[in-house]
N, C-alpha and C positions, 0 to 999 in steps of 0.2 A: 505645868501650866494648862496644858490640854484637859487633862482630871478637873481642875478651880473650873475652867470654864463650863464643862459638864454638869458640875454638882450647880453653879450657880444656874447654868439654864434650867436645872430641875428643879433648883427652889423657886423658881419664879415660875415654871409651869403649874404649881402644887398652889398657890398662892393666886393663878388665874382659877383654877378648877374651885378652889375654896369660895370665891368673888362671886362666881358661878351657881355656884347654890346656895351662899345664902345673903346676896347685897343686891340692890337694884341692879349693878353690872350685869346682864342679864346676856341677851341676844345680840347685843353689839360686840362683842368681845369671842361669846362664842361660836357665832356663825363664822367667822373666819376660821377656825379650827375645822370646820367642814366645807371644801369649795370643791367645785366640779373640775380642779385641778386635778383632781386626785382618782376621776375617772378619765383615764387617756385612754389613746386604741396605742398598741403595743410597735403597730406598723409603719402609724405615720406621726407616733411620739405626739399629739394634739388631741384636743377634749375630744369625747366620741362624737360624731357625726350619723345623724341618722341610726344609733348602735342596734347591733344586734347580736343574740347567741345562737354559738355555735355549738352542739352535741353535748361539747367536754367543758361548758359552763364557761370558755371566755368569751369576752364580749370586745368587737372591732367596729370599726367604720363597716358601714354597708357595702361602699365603693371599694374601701382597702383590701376585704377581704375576696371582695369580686377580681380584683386586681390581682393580689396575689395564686390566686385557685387557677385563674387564668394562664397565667405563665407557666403550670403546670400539670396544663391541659395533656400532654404526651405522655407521661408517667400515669395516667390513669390512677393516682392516689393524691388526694388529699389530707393533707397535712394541718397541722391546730398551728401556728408561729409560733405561741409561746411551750408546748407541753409535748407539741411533736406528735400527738396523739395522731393515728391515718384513720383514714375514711375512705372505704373503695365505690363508693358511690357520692356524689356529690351531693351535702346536705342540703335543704332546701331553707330558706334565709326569708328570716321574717322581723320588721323591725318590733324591738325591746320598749312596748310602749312606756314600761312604769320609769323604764331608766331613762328615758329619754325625758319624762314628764320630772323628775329628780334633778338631773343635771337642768334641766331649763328653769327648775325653783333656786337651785343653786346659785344660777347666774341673777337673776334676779334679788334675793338677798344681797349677794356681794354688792351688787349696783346701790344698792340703796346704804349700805354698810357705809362702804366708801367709793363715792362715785369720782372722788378727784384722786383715788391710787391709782398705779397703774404697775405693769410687769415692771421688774427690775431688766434691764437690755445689760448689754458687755460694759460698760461705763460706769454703770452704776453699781451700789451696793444693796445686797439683796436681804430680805429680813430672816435672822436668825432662826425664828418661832416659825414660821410660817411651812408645814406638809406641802409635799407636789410642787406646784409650781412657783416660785417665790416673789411675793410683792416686792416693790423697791421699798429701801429702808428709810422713814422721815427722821428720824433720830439714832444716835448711839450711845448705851447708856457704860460712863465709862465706870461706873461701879460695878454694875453686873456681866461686863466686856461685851458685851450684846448692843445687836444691830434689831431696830423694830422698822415695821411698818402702821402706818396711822392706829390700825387697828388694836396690834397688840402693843403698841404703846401706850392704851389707855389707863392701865393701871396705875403705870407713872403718872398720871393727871390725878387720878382719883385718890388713891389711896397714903396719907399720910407718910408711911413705912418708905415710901418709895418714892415720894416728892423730895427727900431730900438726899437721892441719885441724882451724882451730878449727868446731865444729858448735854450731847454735843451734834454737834451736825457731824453724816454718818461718814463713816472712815472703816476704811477697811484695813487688814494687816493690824487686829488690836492687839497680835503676839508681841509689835515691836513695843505695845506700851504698858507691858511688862517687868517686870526688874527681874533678869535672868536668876539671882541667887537670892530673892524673897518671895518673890511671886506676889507682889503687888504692884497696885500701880506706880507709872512713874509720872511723881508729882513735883520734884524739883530740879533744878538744873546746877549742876556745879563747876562754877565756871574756872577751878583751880586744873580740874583734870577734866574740861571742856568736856561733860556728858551729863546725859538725865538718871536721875535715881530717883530711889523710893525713898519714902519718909524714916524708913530702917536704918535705909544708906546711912542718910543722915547722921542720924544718931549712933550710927557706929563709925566707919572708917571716914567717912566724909566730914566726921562730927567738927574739926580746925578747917575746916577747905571755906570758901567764898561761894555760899550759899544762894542762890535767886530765885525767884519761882519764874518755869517760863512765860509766861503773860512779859514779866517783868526784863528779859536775857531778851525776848522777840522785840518787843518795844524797843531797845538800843541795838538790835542789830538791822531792824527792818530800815532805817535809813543808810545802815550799808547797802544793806540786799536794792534800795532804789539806787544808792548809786553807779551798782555793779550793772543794774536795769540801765542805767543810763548811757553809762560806759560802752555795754552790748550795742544797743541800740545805734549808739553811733556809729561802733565798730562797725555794725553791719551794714551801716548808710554808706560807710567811705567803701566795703566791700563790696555793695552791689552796684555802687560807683564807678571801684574800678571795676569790676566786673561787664557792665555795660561800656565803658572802655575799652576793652580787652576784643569785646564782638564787634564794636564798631573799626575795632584796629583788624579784627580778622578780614570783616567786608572789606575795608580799603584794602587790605593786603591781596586779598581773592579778587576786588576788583584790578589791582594793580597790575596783579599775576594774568589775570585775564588780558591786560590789554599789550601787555609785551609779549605776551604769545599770539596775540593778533597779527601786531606790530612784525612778530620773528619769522609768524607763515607768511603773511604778505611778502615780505623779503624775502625768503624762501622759495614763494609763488613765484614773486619775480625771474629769482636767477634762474629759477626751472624753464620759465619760459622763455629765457634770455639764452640760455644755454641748448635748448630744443631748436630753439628758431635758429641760434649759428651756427647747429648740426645740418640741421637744414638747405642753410647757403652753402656751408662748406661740401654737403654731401652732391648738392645741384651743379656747386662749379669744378668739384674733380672729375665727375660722371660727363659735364659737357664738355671738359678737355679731354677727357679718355674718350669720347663719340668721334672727336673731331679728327682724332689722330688715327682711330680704328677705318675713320672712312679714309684717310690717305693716302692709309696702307693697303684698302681695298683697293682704292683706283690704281694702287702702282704695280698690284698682283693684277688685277686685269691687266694693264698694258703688260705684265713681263709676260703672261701666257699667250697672249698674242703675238707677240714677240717672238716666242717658242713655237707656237703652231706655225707660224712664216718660217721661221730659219729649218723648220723638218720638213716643212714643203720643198723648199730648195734644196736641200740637203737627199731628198730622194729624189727630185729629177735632176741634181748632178751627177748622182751615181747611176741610175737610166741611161743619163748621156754618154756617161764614159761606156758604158758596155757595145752602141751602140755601131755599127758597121758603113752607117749613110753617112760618108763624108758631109755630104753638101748639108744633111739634115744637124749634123754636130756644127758645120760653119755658120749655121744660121740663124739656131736656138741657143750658142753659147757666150753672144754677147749678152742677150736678154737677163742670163742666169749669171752672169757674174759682174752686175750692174755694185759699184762699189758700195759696201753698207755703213753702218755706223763706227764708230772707233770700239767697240763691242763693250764700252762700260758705258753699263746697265745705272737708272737713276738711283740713286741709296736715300734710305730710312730712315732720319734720324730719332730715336725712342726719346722724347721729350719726356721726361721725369718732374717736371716745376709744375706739378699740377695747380699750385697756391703761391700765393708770391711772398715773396721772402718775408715781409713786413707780417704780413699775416699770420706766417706761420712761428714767428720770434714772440706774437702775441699769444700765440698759444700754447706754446712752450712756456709762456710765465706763467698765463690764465692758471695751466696744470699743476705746475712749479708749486703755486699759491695756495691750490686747491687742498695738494698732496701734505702740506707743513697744518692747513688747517684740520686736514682729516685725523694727521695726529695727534692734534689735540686732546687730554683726557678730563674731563672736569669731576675733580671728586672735592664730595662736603668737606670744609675745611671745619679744623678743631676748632679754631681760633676767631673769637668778635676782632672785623677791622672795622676799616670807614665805611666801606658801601655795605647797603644791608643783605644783600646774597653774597657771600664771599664763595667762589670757586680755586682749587687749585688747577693752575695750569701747566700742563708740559710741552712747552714750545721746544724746536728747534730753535741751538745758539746761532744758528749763522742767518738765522733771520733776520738778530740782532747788528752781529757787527757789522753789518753794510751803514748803520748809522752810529758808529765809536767816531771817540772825539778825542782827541789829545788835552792832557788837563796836567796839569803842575801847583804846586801848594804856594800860597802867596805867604812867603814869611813875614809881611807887615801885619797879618793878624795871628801869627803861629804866639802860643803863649808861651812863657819863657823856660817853661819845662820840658819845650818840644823842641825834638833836634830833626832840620830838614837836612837828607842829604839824596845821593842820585839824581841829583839836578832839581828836589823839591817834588822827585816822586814817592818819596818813602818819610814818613815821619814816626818816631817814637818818644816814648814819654817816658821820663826818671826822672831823681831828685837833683840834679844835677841842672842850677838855671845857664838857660843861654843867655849871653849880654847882647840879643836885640836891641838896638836903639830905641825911645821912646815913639810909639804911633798911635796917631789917634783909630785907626782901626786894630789895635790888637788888642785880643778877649786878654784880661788880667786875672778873672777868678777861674772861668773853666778852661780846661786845657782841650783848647780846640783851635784848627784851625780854619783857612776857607782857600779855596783854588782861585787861581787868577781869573780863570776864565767865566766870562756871563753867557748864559744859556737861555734863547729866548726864538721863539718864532716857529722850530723846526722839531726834529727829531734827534735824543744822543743817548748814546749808550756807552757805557764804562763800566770794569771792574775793577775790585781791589782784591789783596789779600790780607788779613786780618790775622794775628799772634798774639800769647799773652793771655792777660784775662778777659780781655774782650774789648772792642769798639763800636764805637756811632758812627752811622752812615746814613748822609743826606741832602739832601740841599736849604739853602733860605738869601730871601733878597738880602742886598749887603744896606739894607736898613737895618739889621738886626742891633741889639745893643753889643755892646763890647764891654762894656763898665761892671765892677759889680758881681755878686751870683747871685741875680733874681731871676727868676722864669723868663725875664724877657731877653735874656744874653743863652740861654741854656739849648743849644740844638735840640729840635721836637718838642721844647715845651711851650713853644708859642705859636701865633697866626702868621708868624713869619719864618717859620723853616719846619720843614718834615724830616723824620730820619726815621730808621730801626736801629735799635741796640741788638748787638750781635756778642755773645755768650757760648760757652760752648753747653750750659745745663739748661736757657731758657732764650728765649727772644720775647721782644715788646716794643710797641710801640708806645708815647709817653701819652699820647691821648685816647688813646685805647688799652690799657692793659689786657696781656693775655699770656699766660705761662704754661712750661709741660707740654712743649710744640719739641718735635726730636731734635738732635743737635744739631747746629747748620753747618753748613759744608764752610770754610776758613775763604773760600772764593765766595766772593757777593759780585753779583750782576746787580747794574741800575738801569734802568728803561725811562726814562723823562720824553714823554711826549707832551710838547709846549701846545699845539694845537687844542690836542683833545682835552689838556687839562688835567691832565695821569701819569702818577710818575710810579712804579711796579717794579719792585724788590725782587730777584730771584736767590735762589741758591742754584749757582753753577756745578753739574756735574756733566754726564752725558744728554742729558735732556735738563731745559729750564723750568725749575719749579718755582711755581709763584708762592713769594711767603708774604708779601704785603703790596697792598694799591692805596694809595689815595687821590682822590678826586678831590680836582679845585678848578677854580679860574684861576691861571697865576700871570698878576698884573704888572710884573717887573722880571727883569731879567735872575735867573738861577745860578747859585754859585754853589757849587759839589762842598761837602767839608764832612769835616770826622773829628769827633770826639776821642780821647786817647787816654784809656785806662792808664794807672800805672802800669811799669814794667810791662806795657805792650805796644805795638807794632799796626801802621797801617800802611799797605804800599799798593800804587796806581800800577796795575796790569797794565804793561805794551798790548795793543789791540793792533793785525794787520789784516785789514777788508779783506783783500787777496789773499787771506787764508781760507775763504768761505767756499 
């Protein structure tokens, strides 16, 4: 293909040259064969500027070549750029008046040639025929596979031979419109083995196929191609849709994240300074009961050395007296001296240790208590989407919990008749075996679930089970719930009215969240129902309480515990006692 396109550029170069001497085509046609592209400086790749010669006959910008000699001013040799030729004296540079008067005729012809061509840029396609620098192409002639510029396009205008080349607007890549195994063009489209061929094709292996000319194949698919446009279009509307969603969801979320971290140093700020200041009183009033008792014990060591310093006065002039020989002087001075003294015990001490008073210090002992169960906390990203949108796991201490356990038992007026309570209605299991419960308008008849007697509302409770088998539900819901039926509205955790987790030994889930491929959970389940706050928190019981689900609510009616009961499995109410904590 590369040889056709040769040979035809050179029949069509032979056929300008021929035009050329002997048809009016004259100077229009072949001034563009000579342009002042084709005098560049070698340095700065652009027409010459100011040109001049150098020794060895090439010719540079004036400036370029100053430039270059320049930068190799320390080598003391000049060098030609293109032929490498040296110069050990630096020639002297004088501008090239004829070339410069040439190249300035040059540009002048082209202007008047064609004053509306212009370079071919990276965009466009550049004209095949055209030396040096290549004009942009106004046509592509798909007979000759050749790309023109106004200029050498004009033969196609002019000359019969060549009018009836078909011409196209210009396109580059005209290898692809080639028939790889005839080497002509490709002028029809066959739509049995959806490609383009040649007229050969055709007539040979194509010759049964469903022939079309593309004009004809474009025409019926171009109102695909709009529809596909349309389809795009939208696609891209609903993307940059959500897309603009997505950043307004990141700002609320950055603004959110901001303000609960405000919200968490304030609080923080707080207990810092609440905690500083009661170091503070606490530190002022052990310091003024240890003053008060240090000066006590001063005043009481002063009076006992005084005490001392008397009784050794006495004590050496009793012993002066005894030595003494002057009767009358011992009858006289030893009433004075043995004047009766005290019972000789000395006032005592007593070391007061209650720097704080009892009340105070029982608050601080919990203050700590409180502090030390919160420091253990560990909050790591959890796998799993729940209800709140930051989910943390948590590892609390269990005996945090049981100071708020609640004694709970299975109400057999809603146990379904598949479930057997026994242990006083603390242990329930599920087989095919029905129990003859009496009829009640609270017992579930489709799901095998039961509900605890007791309502949970106001306070704090907490209870475990253990769990056997293939698995159970664990959770609470107001005893509005339905009983009739297996719709979602009787089904623990599928409705507005009870929450639970499904406990598994291969996944857990919650029914309005799904989440799976969470590790196995421990056969002990902790439940945390705080009525207050509105949060009722799933643990797996082991040596420390891990959070495996929260939900947040208002809950407007009193909580009743209940469990769902796989076949062939087991769910039984762990004994809880406080004073085990």
């Amino acid at each position: 293909m590369k040889r056709l396109s040769v040979s035809i550029l050179h029949k069509h170069r032979s056929l300008v040259t021929v035009c050329h001497s002997g048809s009016p085509f004259t100077m229009a046609a072949a001034r563009p064969l000579l342009s002042a592209d084709q005098f560049t400086c070698s340095v700065c790749l652009d027409v010459l500027k100011k040109p001049v010669t150098i020794p060895c006959g090439h010719n540079y910008c004036l400036d370029c070549i100053n430039d270059y000699w320049d930068q190799s001013d320390t080598v003391e040799v000049y060098l030609c750029p293109q032929c490498r030729r040296s110069f050990n004296v630096r020639p002297e540079l004088n501008r090239n008046t004829v070339l410069a008067e040439i190249i300035e005729k040059l540009n002048e012809m082209q202007s008047d040639v064609a004053p509306s061509q212009s370079y071919a840029g990276p965009d466009d396609v550049p004209c095949d025929v055209c030396p040096g620098r290549k004009w942009r192409a106004v046509k592509t002639c798909l007979t000759c596979m050749a790309s023109y510029c106004e200029s050498h396009l004009q033969p196609h205008r002019e000359f019969e031979a060549l009018k009836k080349h078909k011409l196209g607007d210009p396109t580059g890549n005209l290898e692809e419109k080639i028939c790889e195994k005839h080497q002509r063009v490709l002028e029809i489209f066959c739509r049995t083995d959806e490609t383009c061929v040649c007229l050969l094709c055709v007539a040979t292996e194509h010759k049964s196929h469903d022939t079309v000319t593309p004009e004809e194949e474009r025409a019926g698919r171009q109102s695909q191609l709009d529809k596909e446009k349309k389809g795009l279009r939208k696609r891209i509307q609903e993307t940059e849709k959500r897309l603009v969603e997505i950043k307004e969801s990141v700002v609320k979320i950055q603004k959110s994240a901001k303000k609960e971290l405000q919200n968490h140093e304030d609080t923080f700020n707080f207990l810092t300074q609440i905690i500083q200041s009661l170091r503070s009183k606490v530190t002022e009033t052990v310091r003024d009961h240890e003053q008060k008792e240090v000066r006590k014990a001063e005043e009481l060591m002063e009076q006992l050395e005084k005490e001392i310093k008397k009784l050794k006065k006495t004590s050496a002039e009793l012993a002066q007296l005894s030595h003494t020989d002057d009767h009358i002087h011992f009858l006289k001075k030893f009433p004075s001296l043995c004047v009766p003294m005290s019972d000789g015990v000395s006032p005592k001490l007593t070391a007061n240790s209650d720097f704080l008073p009892e009340t105070l210090k029982k608050d601080l002992s919990e203050l700590q208590r409180h502090l030390q169960e919160m420091s253990g906390w560990e909050f790591v990203k959890s796998r799993q989407t729940v209800k709140t949108p930051s989910c943390f796991q948590q590892n609390m201490s269990r005996n945090s919990f049981l100071q708020y356990s609640c004694h709970l038992s299975m109400d057999p007026n809603t146990a379904h008749r598949r479930l057997q309570l026994t242990e006083w209605g603390a242990k329930v299991t599920c087989s095919e075996t029905l129990t003859p419960y009496p009829d009640h308008p609270d017992r579930f008849d489709w799901w095998t679930q039961v509900l605890c007697k007791q309502p949970l509302s106001g306070s704090r409770f907490y209870w475990e089970i253990e769990w056997s088998g293939d698995g159970a539900e664990v959770g609470v819901a107001y005893k509005g719930i339905s009983r009739k039926g297996k719709g979602k509205d009787c089904g623990l955790g599928s409705n507005d009215k009870s929450w639970s987790l499904l406990c598994s030994d291969s996944s857990w889930q919650n029914k309005k969240e799904k989440a799976e491929g969470h590790p196995p959970l421990s056969h002990r389940i902790g439940v945390y129902l705080d009525c207050p706050a509105g949060s009722l928190s799933i643990y797996r019981v082991s040596d420390t309480m891990s959070l495996l689900l929260r939900y947040r609510s208002t809950f407007t009616e009193p909580l009743y515990p209940g469990f769902r009961v796989r076949p062939n499995s087991s769910v039984k109410i762990c004994p809880l006692d406080p004073s085990d904590q």
